[in-house]
N, C-alpha and C positions, 0 to 999 in steps of 0.2 A: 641554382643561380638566380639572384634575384636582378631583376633588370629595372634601371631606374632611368629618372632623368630628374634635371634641375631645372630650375630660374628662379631669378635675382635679376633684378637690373642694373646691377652692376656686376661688371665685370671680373674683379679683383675677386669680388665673393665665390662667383661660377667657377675660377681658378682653383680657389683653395681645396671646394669640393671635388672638384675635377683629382685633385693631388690626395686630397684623403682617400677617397673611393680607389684608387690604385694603390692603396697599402692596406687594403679588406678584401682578406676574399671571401666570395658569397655574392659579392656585388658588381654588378656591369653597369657602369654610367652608359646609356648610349645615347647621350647628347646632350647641350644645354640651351639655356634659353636666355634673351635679353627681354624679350618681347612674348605678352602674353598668348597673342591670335597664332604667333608660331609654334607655341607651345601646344597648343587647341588642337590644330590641324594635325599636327604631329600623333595628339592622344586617339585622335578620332582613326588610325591608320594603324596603329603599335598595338599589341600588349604591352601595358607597363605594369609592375606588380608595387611601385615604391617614386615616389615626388619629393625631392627637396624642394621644398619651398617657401619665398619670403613672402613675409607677412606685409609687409609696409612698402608695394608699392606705387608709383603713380598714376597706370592707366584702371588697375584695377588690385583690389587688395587680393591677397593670399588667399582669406577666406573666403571671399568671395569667387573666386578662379575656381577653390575646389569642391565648394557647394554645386558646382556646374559640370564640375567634371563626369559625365554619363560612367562610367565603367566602373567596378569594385577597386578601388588602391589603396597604397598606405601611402600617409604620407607623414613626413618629421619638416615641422615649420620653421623657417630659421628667422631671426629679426634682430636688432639692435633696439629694442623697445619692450620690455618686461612688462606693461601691461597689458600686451596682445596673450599672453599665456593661457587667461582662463577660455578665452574665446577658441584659442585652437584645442586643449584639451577636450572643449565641450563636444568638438566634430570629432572625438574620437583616435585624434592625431597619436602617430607611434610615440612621438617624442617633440622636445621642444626646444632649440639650440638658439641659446643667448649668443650673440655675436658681439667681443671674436670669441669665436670658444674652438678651444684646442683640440688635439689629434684626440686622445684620449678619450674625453668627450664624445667626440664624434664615434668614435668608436663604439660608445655602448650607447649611444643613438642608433646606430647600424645592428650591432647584436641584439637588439630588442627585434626589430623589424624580421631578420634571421629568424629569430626566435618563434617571431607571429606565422613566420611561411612554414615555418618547419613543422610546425602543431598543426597548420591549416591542411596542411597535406598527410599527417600523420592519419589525421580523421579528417578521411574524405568527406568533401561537404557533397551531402545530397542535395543543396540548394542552392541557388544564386540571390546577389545583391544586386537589386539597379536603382543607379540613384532617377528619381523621379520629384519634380517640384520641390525641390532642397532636400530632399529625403531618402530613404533608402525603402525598397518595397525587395522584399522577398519571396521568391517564386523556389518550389518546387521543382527539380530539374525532371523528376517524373509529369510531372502536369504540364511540361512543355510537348505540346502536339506539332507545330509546324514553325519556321519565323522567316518571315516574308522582308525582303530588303526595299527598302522603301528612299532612297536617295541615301542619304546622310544618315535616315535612321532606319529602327526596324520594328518590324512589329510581332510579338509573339502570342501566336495562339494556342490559348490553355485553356486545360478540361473544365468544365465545367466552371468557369470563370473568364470575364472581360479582360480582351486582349491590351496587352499592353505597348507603348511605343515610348521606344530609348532611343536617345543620340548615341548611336555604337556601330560598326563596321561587323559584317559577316567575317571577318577576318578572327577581328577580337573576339567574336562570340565562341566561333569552332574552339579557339584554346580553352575555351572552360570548358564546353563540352563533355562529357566521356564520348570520346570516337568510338566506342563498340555499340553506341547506342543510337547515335544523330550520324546525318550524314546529307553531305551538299550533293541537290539533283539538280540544280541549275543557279544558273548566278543571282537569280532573286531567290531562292527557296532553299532550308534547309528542313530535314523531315527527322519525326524519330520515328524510327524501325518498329518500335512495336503498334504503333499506332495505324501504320500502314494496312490496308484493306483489301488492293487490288492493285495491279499495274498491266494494263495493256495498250499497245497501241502508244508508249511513250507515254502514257497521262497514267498518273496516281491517283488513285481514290484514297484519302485520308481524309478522315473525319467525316463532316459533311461537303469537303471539298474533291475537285480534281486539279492533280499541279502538272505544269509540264516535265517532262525528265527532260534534263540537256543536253545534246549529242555528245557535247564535249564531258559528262558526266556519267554517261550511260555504261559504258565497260565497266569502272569503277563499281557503281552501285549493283549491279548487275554480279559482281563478283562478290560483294558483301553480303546481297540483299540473299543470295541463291543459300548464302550457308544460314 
């Protein structure tokens, strides 16, 4: 199931999506947006795997919202303005919906997206995307050693290579994950298992580092860690 969300600033538009998306299955709206900063906040706290989104509007454009967006997503841009097209194809966008454009339409706007989840998980990716200074930087999810919660972002330290810092939540990151490999010891630290060296006394040796285990963590990892 892919789970999305919308914005538009207008209203009428959120509806229609709102009413498409409930005749696809494959797809969860789980919520929509008038207003960009709610949108934001929202991303910074969800996975989302897929963004309807308008191109044309007035606090800040479409393209520009999801040049910013920290986390890997798809998105299908929507507009009432045919020359925004080449600009969203250029970010890689699943699709591009001329407004108003029909059920139908929409529909194989939606099955393309479908289409992308369904391969993307067919072959598991060894690697993650973070978007970083308009761009995308891809990480090895083997050469992730430890990621440290840092407020709003985080930082992830890799082998043999300079750590990096994303706008992303410890929430979002777990679901890319492989859970048989990573695993949360406390509310700023998540660790991968094979990298691990020692643990006593509550403190982890990884790497060249030592992290705390967190009480409220401790059974858990304790029960993974042991097998």
């Amino acid at each position: 199931m892919i789970r999305a969300i919308a914005l538009d600033d207008e209203e009428p538009a959120l509806e229609i999506i709102d009413f498409f998306c409930g005749q696809i299955e494959g797809i969860e709206l789980l919520k929509v947006f008038t207003k960009s900063a709610e949108a934001r906040l929202f991303l910074e706290e969800h996975p989302v795997d897929l963004i309807f989104l308008d191109i044309n509007m007035p606090a800040i454009s479409g393209v520009d919202f999801f040049k910013n967006i920290p986390q890997e997503i798809m998105v299908i841009f929507t507009t009432a303005f045919s020359e925004y097209a080449v600009e969203g194809f250029e970010l890689n966008a699943v699709d591009y919906l001329l407004k108003p454009f029909t059920l139908q339409r929409f529909k194989q706007a939606a099955q393309k997206a479908i289409d992308l989840q369904h391969f993307h998980l067919q072959n598991q990716q060894t690697y993650l995307y973070f978007r970083i200074d308009y761009g995308l930087v891809k990480v090895q999810i083997t050469d992730i050693i430890y990621i440290e919660s840092l407020d709003n972002y985080l930082k992830i330290h890799l082998l043999h290579q300079k750590s990096l810092v994303v706008r992303m939540t410890m929430k979002a990151i777990l679901e890319k994950l492989p859970n048989d490999e990573f695993i949360r010891v406390h509310r700023s630290f998540i660790v991968a298992l094979k990298y691990i060296k020692s643990v006593r006394n509550k403190v982890i040796a990884i790497a060249d580092e030592n992290l705390a285990l967190g009480s409220s963590y401790e059974e858990n990892f304790y029960k993974i860690y042991g097998k």
